[in-house]
N, C-alpha and C positions, 0 to 999 in steps of 0.2 A: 420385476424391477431389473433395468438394465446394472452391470457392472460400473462401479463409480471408483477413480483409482487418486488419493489424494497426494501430490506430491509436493514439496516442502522442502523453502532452503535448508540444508545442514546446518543452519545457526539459529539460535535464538541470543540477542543479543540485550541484557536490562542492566536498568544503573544508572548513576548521574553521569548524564553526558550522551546517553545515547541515542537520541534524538539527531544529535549532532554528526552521526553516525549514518545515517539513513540513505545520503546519498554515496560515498564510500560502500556500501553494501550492496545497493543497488546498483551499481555499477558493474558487477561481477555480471549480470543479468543479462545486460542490454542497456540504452537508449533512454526507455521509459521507463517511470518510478508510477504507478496505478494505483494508488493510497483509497482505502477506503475506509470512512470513519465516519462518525457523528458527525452531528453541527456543533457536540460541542465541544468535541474535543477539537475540530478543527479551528472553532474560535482559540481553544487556547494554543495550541501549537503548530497549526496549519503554516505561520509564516517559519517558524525555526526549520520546517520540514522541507517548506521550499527553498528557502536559504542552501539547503545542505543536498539537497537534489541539482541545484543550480551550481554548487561549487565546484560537481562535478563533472558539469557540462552534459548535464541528462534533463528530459524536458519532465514535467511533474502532472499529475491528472489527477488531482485529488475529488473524489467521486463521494457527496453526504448521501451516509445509508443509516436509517433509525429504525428499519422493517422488522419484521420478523426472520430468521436466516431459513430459510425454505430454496429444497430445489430450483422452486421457480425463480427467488430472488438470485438465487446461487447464477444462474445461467444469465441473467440477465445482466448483471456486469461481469461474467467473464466476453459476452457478448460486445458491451462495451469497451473492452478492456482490449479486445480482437481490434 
């Protein structure tokens, strides 16, 4: 198995309100906000997410993943995500 290196913003941010948050965060990053979640969490907070990605002036690419989390899915939306 090749070396696999996971790297990870310095925050973890939970709480009422932090949703609201999302784009403000994402911003430190770059441009793009690369959201990946359910269908059903995106039904409940997909628009707050973009709301706050947008207030940032960052564009949003929310991507529904219900898979199993495997390499292969792993590669395939960072692929996307490129």
């Amino acid at each position: 198995m090749s070396e696999r290196v996971f790297i990870a913003p310095g925050a973890y941010v939970q709480g009422p309100g932090s949703l609201d948050l999302v784009g403000e965060k994402a911003a430190l990053y770059g441009g793009l906000a690369f959201v990946v979640c359910d269908e059903g969490v995106r039904a409940l907070v997909g628009g707050r997410l973009s709301a706050s990605v947008t207030a940032y002036g960052l564009e949003a690419e929310i991507h529904d993943f219900s898979g199993e989390v495997t390499l292969a899915a792993i590669d395939a939306l960072a692929s996307a995500a490129r």
